[in-house]
Backbone of each chain as ProteinMPNN parsed JSONL, in Angstrom:
{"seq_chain_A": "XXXXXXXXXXXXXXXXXXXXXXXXXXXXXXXXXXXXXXXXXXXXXXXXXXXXXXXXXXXXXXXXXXXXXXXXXXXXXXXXXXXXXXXXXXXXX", "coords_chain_A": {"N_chain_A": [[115.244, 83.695, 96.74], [113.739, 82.492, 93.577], [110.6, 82.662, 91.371], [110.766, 80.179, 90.298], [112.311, 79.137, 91.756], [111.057, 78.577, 93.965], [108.679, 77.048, 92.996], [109.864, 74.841, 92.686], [110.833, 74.087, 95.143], [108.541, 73.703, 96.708], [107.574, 71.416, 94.732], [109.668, 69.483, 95.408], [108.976, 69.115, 98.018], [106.313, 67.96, 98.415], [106.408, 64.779, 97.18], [104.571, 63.432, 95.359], [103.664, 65.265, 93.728], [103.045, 66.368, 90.669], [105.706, 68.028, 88.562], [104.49, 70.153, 86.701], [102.048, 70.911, 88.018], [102.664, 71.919, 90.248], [103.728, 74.102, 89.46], [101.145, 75.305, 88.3], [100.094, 75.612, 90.574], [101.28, 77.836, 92.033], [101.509, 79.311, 90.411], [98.185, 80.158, 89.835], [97.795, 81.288, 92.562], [98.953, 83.321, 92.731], [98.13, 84.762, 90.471], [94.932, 84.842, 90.793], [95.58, 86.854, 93.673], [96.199, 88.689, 92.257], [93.979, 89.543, 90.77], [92.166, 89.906, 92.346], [93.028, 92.563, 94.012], [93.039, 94.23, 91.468], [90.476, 94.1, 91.095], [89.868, 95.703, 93.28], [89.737, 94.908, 95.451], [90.517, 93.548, 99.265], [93.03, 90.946, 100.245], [93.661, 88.945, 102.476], [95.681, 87.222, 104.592], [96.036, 85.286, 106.913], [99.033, 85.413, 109.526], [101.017, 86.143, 107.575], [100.45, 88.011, 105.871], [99.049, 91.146, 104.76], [97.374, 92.569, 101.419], [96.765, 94.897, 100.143], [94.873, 97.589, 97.582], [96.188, 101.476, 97.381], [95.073, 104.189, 96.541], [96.116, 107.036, 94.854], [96.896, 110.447, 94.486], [96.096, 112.83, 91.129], [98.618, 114.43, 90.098], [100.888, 116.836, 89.998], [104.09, 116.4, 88.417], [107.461, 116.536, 87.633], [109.938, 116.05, 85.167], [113.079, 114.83, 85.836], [115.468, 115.486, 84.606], [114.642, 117.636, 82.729], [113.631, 119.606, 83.937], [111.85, 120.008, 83.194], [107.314, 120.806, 83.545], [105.102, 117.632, 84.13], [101.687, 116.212, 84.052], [100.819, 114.086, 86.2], [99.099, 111.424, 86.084], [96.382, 110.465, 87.992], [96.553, 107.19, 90.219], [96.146, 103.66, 90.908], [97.782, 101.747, 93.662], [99.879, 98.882, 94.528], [99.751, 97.794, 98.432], [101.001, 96.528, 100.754], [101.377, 94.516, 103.875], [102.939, 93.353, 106.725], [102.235, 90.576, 108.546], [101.256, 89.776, 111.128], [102.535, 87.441, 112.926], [104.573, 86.681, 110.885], [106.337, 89.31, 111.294], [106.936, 89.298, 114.122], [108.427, 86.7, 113.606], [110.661, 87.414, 112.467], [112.224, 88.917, 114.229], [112.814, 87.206, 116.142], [114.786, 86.641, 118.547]], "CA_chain_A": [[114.357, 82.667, 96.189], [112.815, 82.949, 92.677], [109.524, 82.027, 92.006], [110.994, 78.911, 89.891], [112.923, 78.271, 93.295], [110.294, 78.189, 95.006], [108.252, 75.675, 92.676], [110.773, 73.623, 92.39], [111.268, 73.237, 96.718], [106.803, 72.803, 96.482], [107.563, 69.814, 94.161], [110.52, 68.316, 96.802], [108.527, 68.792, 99.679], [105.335, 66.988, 97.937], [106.621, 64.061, 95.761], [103.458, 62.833, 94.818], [103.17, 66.345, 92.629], [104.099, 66.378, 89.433], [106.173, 69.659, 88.469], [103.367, 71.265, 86.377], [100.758, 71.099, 89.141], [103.33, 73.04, 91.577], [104.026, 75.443, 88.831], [99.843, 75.776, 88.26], [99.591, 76.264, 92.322], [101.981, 79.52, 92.304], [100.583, 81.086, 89.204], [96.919, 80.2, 90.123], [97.861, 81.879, 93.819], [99.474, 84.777, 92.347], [96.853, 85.058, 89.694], [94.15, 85.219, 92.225], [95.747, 88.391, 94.833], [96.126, 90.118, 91.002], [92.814, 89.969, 89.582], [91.521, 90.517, 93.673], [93.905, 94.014, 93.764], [92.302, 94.748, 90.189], [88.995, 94.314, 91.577], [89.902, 96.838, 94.339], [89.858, 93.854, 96.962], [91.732, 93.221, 100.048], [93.775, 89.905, 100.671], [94.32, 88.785, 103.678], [96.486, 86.028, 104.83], [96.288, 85.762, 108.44], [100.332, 85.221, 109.756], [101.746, 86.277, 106.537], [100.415, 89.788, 105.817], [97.452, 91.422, 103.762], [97.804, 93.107, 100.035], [95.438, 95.885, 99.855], [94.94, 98.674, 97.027], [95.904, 102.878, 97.948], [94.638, 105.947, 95.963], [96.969, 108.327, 94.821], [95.607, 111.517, 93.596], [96.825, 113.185, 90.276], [99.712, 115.537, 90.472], [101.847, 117.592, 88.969], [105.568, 116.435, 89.003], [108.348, 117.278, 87.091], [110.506, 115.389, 84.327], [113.96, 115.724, 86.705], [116.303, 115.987, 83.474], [114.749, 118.852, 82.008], [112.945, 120.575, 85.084], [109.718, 120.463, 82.782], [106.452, 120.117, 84.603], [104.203, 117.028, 83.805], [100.815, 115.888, 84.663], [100.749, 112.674, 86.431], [97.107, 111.046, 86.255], [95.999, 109.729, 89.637], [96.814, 105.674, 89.82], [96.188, 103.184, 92.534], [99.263, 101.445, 93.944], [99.009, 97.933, 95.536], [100.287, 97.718, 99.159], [101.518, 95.087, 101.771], [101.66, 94.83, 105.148], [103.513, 92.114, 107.179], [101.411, 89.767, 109.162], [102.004, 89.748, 112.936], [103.52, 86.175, 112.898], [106.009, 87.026, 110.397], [106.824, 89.967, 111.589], [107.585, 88.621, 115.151], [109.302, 85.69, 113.635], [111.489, 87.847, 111.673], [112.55, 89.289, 114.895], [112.994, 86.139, 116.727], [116.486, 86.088, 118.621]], "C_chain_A": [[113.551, 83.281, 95.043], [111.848, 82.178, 92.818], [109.845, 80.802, 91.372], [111.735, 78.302, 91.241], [111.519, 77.812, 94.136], [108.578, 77.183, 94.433], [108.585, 74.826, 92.923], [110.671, 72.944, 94.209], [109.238, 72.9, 96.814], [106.932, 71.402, 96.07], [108.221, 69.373, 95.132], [109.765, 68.292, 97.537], [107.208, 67.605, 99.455], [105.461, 66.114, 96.837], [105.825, 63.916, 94.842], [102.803, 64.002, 93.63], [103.835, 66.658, 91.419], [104.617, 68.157, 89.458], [105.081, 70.416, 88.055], [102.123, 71.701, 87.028], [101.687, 71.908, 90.202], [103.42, 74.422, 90.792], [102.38, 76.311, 88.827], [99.34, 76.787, 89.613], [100.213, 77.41, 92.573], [101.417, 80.044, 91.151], [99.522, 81.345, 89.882], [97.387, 81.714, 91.482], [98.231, 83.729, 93.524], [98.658, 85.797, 91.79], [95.443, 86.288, 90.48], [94.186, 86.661, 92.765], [95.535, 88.977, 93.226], [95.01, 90.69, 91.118], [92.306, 90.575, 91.408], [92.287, 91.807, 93.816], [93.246, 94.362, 92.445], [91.156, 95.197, 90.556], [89.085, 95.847, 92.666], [89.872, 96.173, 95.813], [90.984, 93.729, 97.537], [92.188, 91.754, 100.108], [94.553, 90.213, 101.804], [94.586, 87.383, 104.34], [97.207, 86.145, 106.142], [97.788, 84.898, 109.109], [101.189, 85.582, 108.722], [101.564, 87.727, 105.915], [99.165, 89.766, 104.875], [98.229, 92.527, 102.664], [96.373, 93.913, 100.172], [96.281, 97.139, 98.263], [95.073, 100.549, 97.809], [95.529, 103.857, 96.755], [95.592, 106.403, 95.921], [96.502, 109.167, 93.574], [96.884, 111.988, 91.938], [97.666, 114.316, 90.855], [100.556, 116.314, 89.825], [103.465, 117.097, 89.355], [106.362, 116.77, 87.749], [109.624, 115.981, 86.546], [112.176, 115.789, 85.01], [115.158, 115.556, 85.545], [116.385, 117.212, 83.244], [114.049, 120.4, 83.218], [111.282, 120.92, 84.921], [108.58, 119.935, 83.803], [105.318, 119.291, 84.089], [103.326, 116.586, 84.211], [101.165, 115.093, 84.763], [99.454, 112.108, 86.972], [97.588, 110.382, 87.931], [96.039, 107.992, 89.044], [96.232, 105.025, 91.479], [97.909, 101.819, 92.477], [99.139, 100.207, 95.462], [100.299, 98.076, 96.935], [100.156, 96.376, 99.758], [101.786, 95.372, 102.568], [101.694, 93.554, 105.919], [102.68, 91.535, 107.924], [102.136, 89.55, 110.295], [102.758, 88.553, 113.355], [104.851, 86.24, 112.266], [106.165, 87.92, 110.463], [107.669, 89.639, 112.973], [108.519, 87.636, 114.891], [110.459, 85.764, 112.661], [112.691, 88.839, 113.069], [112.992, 88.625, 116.294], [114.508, 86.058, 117.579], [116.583, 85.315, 119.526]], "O_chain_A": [[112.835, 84.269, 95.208], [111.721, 81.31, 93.681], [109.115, 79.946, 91.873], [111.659, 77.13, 91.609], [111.242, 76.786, 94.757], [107.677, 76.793, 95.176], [107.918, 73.898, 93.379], [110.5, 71.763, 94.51], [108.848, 71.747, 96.998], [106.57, 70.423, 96.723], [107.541, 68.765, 95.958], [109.666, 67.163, 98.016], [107.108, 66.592, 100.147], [104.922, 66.332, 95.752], [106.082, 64.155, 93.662], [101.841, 63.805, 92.887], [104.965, 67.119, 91.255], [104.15, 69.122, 90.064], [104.626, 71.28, 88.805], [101.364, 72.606, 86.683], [101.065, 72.574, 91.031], [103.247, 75.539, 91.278], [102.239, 77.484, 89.173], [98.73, 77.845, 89.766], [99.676, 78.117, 93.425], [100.911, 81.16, 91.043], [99.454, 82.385, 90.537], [97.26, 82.907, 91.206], [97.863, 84.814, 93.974], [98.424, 86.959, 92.123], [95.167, 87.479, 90.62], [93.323, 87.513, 92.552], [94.605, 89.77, 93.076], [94.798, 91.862, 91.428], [92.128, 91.787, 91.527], [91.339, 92.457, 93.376], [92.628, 95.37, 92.787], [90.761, 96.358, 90.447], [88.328, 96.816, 92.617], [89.952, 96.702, 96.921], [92.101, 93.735, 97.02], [91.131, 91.154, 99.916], [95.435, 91.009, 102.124], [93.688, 86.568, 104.55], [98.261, 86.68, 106.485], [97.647, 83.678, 109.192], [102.356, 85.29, 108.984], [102.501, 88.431, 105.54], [98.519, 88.829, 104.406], [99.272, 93.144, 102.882], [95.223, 93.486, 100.275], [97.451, 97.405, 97.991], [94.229, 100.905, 98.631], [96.526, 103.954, 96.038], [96.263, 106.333, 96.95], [96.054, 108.939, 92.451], [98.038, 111.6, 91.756], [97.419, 114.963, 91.872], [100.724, 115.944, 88.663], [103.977, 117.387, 90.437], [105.755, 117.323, 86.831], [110.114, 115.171, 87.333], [112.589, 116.925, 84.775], [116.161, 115.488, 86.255], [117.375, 117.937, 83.34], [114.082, 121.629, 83.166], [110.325, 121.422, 85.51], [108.713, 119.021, 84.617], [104.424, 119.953, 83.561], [103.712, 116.159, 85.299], [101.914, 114.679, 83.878], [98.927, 112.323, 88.063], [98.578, 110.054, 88.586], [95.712, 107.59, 87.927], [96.017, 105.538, 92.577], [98.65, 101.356, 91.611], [98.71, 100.322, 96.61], [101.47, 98.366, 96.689], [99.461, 95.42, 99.413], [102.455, 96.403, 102.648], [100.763, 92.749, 105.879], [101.893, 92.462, 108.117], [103.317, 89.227, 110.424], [103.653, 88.719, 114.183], [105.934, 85.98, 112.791], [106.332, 88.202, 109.276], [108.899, 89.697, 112.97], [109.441, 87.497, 115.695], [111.08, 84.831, 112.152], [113.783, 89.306, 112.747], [113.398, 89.233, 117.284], [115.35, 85.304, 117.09], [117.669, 84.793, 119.779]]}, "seq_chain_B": "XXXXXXXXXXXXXXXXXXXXXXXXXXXXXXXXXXXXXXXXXXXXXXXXXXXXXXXXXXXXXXXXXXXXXXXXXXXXXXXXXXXXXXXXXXXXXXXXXXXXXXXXXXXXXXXXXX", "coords_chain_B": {"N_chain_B": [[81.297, 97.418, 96.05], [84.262, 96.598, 98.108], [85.838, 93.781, 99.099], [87.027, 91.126, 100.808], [89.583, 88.903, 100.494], [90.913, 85.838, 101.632], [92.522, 83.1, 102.421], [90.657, 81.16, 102.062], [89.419, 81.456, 99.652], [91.754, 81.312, 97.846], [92.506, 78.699, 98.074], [90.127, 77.855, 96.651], [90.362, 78.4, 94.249], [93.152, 77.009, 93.665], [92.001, 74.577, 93.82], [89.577, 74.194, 92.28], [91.718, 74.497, 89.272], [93.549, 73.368, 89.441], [92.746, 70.84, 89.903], [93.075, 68.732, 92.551], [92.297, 67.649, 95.595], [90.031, 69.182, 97.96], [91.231, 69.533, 100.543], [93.672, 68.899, 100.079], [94.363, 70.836, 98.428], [94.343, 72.982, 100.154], [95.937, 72.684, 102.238], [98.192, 72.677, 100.387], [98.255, 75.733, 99.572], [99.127, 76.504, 102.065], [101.48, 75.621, 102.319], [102.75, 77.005, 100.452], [102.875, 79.593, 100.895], [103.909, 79.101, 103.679], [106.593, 78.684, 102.292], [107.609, 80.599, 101.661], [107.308, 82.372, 103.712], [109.852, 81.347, 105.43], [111.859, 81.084, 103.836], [112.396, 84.484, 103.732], [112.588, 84.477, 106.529], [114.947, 83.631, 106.79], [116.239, 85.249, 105.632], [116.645, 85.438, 103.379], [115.863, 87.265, 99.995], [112.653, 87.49, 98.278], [111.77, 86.761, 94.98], [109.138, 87.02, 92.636], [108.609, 86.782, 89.408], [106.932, 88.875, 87.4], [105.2, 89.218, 89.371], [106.146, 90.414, 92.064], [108.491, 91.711, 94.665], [109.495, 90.366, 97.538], [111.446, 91.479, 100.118], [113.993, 91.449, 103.07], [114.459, 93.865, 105.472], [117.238, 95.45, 107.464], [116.72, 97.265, 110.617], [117.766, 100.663, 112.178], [118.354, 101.367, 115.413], [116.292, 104.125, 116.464], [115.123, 107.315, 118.016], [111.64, 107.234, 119.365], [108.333, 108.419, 119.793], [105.598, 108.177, 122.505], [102.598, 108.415, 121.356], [101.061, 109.22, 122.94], [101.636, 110.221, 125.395], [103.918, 111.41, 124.949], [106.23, 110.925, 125.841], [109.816, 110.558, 125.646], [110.837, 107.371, 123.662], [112.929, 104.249, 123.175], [112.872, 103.046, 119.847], [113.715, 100.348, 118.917], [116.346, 98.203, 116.963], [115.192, 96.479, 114.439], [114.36, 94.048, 112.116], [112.651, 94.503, 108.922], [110.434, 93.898, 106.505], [109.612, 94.253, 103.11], [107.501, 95.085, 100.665], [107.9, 95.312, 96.911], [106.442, 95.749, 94.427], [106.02, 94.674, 91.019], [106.114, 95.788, 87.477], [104.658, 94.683, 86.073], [102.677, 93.678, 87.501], [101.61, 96.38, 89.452], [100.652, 97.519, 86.497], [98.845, 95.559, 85.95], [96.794, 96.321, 87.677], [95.912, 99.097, 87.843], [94.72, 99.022, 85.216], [92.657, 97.859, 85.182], [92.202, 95.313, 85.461], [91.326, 92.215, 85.572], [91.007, 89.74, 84.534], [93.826, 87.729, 85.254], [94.978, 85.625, 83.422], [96.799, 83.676, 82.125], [100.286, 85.274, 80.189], [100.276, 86.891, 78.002], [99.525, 89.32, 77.694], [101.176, 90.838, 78.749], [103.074, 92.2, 77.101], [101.654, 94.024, 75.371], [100.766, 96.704, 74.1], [97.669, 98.664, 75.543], [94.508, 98.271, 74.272], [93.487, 101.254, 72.248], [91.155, 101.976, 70.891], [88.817, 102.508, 70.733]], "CA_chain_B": [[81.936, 97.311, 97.171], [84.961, 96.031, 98.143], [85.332, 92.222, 99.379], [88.291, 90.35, 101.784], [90.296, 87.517, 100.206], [91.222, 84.863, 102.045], [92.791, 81.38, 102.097], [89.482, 80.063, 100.947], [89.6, 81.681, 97.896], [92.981, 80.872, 97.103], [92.294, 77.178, 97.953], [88.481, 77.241, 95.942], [90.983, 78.845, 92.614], [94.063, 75.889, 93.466], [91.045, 73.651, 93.53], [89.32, 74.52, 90.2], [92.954, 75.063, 88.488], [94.921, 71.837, 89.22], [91.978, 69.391, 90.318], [93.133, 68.164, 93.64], [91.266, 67.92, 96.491], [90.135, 70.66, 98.291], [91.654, 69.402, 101.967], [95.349, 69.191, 99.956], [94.462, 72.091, 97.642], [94.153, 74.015, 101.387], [97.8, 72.079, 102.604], [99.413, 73.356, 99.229], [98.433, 77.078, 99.769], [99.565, 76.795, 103.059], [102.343, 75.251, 102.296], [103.736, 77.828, 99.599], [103.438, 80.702, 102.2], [105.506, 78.675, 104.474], [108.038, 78.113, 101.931], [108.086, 81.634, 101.313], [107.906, 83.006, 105.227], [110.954, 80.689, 106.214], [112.826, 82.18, 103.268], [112.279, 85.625, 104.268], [112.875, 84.339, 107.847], [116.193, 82.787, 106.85], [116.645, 86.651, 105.364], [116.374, 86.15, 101.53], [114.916, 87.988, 99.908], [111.67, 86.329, 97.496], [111.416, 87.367, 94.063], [108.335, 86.397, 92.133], [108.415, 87.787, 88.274], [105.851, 89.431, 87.034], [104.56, 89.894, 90.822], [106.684, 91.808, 92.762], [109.798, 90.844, 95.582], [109.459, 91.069, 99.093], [112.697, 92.071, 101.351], [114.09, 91.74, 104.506], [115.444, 95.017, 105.613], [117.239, 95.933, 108.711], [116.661, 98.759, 110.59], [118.958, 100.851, 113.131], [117.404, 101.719, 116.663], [115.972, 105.361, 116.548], [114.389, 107.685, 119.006], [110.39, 107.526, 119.006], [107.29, 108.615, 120.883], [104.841, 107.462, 122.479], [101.85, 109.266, 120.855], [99.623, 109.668, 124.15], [102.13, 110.943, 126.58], [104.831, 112.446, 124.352], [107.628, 110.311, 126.186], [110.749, 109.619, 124.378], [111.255, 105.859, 124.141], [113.758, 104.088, 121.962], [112.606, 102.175, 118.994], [115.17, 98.895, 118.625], [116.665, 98.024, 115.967], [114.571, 95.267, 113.952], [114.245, 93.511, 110.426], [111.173, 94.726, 108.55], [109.647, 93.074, 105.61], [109.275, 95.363, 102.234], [106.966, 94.584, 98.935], [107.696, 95.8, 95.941], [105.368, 95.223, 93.38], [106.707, 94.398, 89.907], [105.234, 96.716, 86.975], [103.356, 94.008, 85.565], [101.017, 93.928, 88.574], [101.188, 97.316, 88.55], [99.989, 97.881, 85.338], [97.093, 95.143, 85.809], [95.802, 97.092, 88.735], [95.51, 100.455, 86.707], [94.349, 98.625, 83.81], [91.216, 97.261, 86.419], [92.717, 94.228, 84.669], [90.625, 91.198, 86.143], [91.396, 88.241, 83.966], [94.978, 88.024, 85.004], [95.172, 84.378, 82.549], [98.235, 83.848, 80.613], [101.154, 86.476, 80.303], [100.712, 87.275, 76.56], [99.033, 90.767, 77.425], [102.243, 91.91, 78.966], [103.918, 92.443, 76.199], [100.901, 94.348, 74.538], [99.72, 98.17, 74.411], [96.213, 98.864, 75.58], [94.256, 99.514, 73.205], [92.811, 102.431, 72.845], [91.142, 102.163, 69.716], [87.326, 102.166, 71.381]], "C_chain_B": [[82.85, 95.906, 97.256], [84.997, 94.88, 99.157], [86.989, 92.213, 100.055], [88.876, 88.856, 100.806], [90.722, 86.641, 101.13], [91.644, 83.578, 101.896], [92.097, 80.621, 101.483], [89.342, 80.342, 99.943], [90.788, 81.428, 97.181], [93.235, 79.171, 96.716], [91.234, 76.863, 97.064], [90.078, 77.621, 94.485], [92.358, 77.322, 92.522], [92.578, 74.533, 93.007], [90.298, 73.365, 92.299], [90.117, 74.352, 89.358], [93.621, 73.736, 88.442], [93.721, 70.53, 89.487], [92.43, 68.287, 91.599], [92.523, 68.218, 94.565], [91.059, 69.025, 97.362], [90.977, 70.589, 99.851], [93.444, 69.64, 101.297], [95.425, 70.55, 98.728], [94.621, 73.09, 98.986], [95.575, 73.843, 101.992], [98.511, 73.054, 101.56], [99.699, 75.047, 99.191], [99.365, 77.276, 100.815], [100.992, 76.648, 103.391], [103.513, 75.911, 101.319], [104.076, 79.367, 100.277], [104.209, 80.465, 103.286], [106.719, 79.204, 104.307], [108.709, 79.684, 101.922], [108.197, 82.809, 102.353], [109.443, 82.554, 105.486], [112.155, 81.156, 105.351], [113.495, 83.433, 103.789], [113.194, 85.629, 105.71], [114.55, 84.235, 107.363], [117.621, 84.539, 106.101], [117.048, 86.823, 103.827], [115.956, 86.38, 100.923], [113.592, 87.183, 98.295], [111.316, 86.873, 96.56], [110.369, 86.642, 93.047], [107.729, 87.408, 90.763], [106.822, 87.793, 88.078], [104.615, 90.192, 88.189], [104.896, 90.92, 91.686], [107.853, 91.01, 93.679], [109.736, 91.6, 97.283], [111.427, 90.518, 99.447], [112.717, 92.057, 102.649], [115.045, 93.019, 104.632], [115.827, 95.313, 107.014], [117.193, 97.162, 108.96], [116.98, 99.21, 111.754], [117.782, 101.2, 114.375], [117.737, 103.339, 116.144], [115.017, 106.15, 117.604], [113.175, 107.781, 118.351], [109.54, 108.515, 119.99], [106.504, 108.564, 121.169], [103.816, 108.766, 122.363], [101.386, 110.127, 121.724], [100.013, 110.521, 125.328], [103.293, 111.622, 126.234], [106.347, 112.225, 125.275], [108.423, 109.895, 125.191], [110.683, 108.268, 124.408], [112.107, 105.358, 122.696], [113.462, 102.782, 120.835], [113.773, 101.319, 118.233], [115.213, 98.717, 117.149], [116.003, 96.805, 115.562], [114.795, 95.051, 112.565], [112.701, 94.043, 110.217], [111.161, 93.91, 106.999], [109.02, 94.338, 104.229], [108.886, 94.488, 101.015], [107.195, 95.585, 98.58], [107.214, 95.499, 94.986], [106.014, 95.636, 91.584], [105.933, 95.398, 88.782], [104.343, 96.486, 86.641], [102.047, 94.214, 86.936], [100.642, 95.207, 88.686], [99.644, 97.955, 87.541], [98.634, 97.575, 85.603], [96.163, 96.149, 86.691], [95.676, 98.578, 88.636], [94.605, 99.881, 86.018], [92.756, 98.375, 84.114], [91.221, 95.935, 85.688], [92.198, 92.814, 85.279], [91.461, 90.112, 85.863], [92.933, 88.707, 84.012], [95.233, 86.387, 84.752], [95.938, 84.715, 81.997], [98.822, 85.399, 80.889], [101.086, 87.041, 79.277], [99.904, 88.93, 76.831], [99.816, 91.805, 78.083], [102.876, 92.679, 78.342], [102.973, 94.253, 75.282], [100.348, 95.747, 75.022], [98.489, 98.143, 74.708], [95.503, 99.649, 74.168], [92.935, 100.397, 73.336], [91.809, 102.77, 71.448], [89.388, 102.588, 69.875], [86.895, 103.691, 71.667]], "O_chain_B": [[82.606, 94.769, 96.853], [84.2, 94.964, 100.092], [87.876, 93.042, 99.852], [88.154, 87.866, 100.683], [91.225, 87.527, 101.82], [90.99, 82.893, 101.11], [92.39, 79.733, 100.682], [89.1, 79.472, 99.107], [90.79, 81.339, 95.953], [93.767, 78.591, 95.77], [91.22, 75.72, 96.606], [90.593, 76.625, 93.978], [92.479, 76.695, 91.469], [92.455, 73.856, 91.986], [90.456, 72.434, 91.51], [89.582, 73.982, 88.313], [94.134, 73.201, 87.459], [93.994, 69.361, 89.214], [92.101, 67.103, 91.527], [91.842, 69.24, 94.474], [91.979, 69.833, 97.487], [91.347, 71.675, 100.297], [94.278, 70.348, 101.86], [96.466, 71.056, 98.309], [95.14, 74.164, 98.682], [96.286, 74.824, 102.207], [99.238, 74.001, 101.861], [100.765, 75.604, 98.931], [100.312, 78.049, 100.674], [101.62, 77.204, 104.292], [104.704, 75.604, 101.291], [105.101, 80.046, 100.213], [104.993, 81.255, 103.812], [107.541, 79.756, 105.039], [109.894, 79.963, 102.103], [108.828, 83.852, 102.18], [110.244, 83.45, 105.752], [113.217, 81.537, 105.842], [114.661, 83.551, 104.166], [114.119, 86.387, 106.003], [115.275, 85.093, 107.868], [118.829, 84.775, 106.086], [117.53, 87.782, 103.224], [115.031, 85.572, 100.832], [114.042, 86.387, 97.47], [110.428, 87.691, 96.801], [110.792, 85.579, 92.593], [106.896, 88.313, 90.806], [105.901, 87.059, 88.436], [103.741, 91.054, 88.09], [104.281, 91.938, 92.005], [108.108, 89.828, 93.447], [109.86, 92.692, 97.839], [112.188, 89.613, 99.106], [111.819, 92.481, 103.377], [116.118, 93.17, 104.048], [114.913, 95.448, 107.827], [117.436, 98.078, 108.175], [116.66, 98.463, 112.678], [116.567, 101.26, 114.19], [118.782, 103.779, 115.664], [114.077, 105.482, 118.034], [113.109, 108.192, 117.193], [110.068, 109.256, 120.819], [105.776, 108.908, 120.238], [103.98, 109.828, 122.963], [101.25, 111.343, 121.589], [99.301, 111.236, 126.032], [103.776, 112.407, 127.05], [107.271, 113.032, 125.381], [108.144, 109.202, 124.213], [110.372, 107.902, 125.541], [112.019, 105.837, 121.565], [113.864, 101.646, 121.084], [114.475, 101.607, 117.264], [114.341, 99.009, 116.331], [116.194, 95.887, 116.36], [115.41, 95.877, 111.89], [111.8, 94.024, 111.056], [112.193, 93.356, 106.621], [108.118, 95.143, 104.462], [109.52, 93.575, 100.487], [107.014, 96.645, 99.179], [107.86, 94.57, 94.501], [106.345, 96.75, 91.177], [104.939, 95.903, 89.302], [103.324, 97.176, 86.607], [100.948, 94.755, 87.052], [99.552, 95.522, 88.209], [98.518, 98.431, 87.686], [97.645, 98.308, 85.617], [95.063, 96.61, 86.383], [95.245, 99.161, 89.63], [93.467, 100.295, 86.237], [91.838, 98.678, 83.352], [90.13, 95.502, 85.319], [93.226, 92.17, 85.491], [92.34, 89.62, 86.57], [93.41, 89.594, 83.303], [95.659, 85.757, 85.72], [96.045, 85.777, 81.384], [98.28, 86.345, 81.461], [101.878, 87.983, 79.256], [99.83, 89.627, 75.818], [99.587, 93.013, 78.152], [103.286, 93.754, 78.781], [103.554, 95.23, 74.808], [99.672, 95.932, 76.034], [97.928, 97.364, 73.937], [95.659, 100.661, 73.484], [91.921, 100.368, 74.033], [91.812, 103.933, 71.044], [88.849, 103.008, 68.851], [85.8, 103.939, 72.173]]}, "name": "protein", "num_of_chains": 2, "seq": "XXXXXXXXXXXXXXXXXXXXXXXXXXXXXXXXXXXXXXXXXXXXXXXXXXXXXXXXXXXXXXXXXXXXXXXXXXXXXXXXXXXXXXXXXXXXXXXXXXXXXXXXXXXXXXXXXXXXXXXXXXXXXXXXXXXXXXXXXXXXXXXXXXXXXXXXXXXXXXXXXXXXXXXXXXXXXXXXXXXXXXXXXXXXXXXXXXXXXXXXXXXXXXX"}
């Protein structure tokens, strides 16, 4: 499912929505977790999972072509973690 | 200090953004994480540009242990659930990139001119 798939089944399921208001409701949503992960905020979406930010320190790694060794600044790096509903109901048999 | 997101903020931003009410601005959130659990569920995988693509992955039974008593026990084989986060998001969340409005600053070097 892309995310135009998954406008497009928003609009079927709610006639009464025009297309560009389903398309608004997945950016907006998307939008949103960004700028909240920017901020350094958690999202959490209870049955579906939470988006948090991690730390990772600077490091030294290595360009694996040439063997050279390059700094790599410290970054943060957003994570996800499944939500106990859909995790169980991914495991459903 | 850092803050919790929640449904209500996703419903107050649908609410502001499209102008519907806030009881079916709260349905519509709820209703696009559905669409996009039952996917997952159904085991395909959900790609959302510029965001990132979650995965269903299976995974084989392996021996574990239980932390407290250092018994083997055998961890079953299950489906797990993997994000990967696209570069654009990424980027924004280096960048401490707030206003994530419009896509036109994907394209665009930081500048560094300051």
């Amino acid at each position: 499912m892309t995310k135009s798939e998954l406008i497009q089944s928003l609009a079927d399921r709610n006639p009464h929505l025009l297309q560009r208001d389903a398309e608004r409701i997945v950016t907006t949503i998307l939008d949103e977790i960004t700028a909240a992960l920017a901020r350094g905020d958690r999202v959490e979406l209870r049955g579906f999972g939470a988006f948090s930010v991690k730390q990772r320190g600077a490091r030294t790694g290595r360009n694996p072509r040439t063997g050279e060794a390059v700094s790599v600044d410290a970054k943060v790096v957003p994570y996800f973690k499944t939500g106990k509903e859909l995790r169980e109901r991914l495991n459903d048999d | 200090m850092s803050e919790t997101i929640t449904r209500a903020q996703l419903t107050e931003a649908v609410y502001q953004e499209v102008g519907l009410s806030r009881n079916e601005s709260a349905d519509l959130v709820e209703s696009v994480l559905a669409e996009m659990s039952d996917a997952l569920v159904r085991g395909e995988m959900v790609k959302l540009s510029s965001f990132g693509s979650f995965q269903v992955r299976q995974k084989g039974q392996r021996m574990g242990r239980n932390p407290k008593t250092g018994e083997e026990v055998p961890i079953l084989p299950r489906r797990v659930l993997v994000f990967r986060p696209s570069h654009v998001l990424k980027k924004r969340i280096n960048d401490g990139d707030a206003d994530t409005s419009g896509y036109a600053s994907d394209d665009v070097e930081p500048d560094t001119s300051y």
